[in-house]
C-alpha positions in Angstrom: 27.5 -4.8 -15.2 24.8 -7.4 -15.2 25.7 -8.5 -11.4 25.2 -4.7 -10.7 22.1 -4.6 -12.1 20.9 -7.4 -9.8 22.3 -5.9 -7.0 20.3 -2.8 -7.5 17.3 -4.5 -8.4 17.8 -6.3 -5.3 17.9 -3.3 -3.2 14.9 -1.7 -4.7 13.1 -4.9 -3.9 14.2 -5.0 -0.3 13.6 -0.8 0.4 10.3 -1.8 -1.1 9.8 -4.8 1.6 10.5 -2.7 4.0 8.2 0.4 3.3 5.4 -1.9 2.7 5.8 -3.3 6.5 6.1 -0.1 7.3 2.6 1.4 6.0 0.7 -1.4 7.3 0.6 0.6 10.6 0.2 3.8 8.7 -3.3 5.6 8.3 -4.9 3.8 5.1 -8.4 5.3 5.5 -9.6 8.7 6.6 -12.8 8.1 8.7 -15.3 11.2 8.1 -18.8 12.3 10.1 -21.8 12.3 7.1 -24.3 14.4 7.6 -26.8 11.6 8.6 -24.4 11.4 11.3 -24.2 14.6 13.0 -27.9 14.5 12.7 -28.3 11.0 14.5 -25.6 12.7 17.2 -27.0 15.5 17.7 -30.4 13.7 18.2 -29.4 11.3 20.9 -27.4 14.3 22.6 -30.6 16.5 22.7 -32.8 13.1 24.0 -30.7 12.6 26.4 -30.3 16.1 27.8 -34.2 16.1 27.8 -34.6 12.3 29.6 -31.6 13.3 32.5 -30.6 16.6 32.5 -32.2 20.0 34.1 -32.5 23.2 31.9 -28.4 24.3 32.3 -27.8 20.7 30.5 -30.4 21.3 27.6 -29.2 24.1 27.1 -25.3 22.8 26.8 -26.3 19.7 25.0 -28.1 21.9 22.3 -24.8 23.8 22.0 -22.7 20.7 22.1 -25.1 20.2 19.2 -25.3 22.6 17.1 -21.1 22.7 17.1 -21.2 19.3 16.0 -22.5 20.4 12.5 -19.4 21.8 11.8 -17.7 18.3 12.1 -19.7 17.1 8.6 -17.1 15.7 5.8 -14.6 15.9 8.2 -12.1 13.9 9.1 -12.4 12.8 12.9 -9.9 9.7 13.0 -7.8 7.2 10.8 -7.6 3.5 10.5 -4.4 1.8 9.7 -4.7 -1.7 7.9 -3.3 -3.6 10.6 -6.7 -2.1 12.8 -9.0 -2.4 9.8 -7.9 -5.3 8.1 -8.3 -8.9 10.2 -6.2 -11.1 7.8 -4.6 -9.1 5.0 -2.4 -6.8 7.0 -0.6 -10.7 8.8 -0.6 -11.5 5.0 1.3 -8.2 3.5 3.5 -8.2 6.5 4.6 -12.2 5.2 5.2 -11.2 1.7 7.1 -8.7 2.8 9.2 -10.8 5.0 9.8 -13.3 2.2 10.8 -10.1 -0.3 12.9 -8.8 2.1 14.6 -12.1 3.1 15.5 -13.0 -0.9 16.8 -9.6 -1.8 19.2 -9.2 1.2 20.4 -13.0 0.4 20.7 -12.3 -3.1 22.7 -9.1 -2.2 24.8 -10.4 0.9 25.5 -13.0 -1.9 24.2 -16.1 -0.2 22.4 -17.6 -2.7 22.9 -18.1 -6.7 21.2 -15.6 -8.5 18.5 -18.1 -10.0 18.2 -18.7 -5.9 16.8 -15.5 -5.0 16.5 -13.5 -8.4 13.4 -11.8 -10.0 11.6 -14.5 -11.1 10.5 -15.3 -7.0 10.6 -11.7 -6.5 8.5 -9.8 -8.9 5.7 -12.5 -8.1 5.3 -11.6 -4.7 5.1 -8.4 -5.8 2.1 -8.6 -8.0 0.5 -10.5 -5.2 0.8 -7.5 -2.8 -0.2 -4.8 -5.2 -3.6 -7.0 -6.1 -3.9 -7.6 -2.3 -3.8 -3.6 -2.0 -5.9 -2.6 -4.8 -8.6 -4.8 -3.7 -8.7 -3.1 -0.6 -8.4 0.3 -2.4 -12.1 -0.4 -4.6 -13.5 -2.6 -1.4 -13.1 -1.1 1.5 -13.7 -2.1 5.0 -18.1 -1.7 5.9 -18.8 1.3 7.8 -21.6 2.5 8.7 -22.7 4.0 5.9 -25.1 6.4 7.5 -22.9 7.8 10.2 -19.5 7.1 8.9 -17.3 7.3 5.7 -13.9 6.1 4.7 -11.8 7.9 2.1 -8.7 6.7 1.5 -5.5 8.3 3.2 -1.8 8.7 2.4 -0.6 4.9 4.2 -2.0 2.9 1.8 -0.8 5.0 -1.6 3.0 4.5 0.1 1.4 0.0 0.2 1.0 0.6 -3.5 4.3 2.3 -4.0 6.0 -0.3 -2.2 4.4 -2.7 -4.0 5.4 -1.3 -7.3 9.2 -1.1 -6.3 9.1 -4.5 -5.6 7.9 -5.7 -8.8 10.1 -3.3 -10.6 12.8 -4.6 -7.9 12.3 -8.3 -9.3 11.5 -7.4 -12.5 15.0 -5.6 -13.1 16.6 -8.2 -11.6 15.4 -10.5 -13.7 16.6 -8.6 -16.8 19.7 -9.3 -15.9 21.1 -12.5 -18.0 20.1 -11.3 -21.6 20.9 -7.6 -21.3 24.4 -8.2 -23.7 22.2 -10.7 -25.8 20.5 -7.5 -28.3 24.0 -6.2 -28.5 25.4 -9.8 -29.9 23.1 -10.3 -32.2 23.7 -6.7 -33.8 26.6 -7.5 -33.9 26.5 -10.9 -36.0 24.5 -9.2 -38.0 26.4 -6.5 -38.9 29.2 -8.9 -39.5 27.1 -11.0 -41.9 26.5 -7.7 -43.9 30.1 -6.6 -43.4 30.7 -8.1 -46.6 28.0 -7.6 -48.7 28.0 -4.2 -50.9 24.9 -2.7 -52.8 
């Protein structure tokens, strides 16, 4: 029962590995137009159509223009972490390696439980989910005034992957005393076997 338990803890730590690889190349920030920024567009459009172009161009740059307003608080592209993220995305990618590694030991049975159990496991998954939250309150500098970044679905599925690896390690860890309430009930309902009110 308690080898089970390992076993499955094991394999929730290892899905969890891999998902978290995974969403480092999946959109972690939603990159939207401001308002300032279709302004500051639509102003260098209209300069230049004035500077270059004949009367047919100013009069397709101001309707370029005026369609870009429509574009305001939309989103207009994404950003993975492994694009806006110089270090941290090589440093989730590692702990997700060294996750993945220690679960499919442990469950390929190639290393004593104490070897590759919870206790290394549920660690590295704490260090991940900080590593991700940070980045969730700080995110990358934009350009404030033209550009904003909300954050998208790639780095929730980071957290969730995260989370299954600690829950991975931690239920893995659980594993030794999980009889141990059960045998001390049991002495003490022996001790009391005997005793009558």
């Amino acid at each position: 029962m308690t080898e089970d338990r390992a076993r499955t803890g094991s394999l929730v730590a290892a899905i969890g590995a891999a998902l978290l690889a995974v969403s480092v190349f999946q959109p972690w920030y939603a990159v939207k137009l401001t308002a300032s920024g279709v302004a500051s567009a639509q102003q260098t459009i209209s300069s230049l159509a004035v500077q270059y172009g004949n009367a047919a161009f100013q009069s397709q740059a101001r309707d370029l223009g005026s369609s870009f307003s429509a574009l305001a608080g939309h989103q207009v592209a994404t950003l993975s972490a492994h694009q806006a993220l110089k270090y941290l995305h090589v440093v989730l990618l590692i702990l997700a390696a060294i996750v993945f590694l220690l679960a499919l030991l442990h469950l390929a049975g190639a290393s004593q439980p104490t070897q590759a159990s919870g206790g290394q496991i549920a660690p590295i998954g704490v260090m991940a989910t900080l590593c991700v939250l940070f980045r969730m309150v700080d995110r990358p500098a934009a350009q404030e005034e033209v550009f904003s970044l909300s954050l998208s679905w790639g780095i929730w599925l980071a957290l969730g992957s995260c989370l299954a690896i600690v829950l991975g390690g931690v239920w893995g860890r659980h594993t030794g005393p999980a009889n141990a309430p059960d045998a001390t009930l049991r002495e003490t309902l022996d001790g009391l076997s005997g005793w009558t009110p």
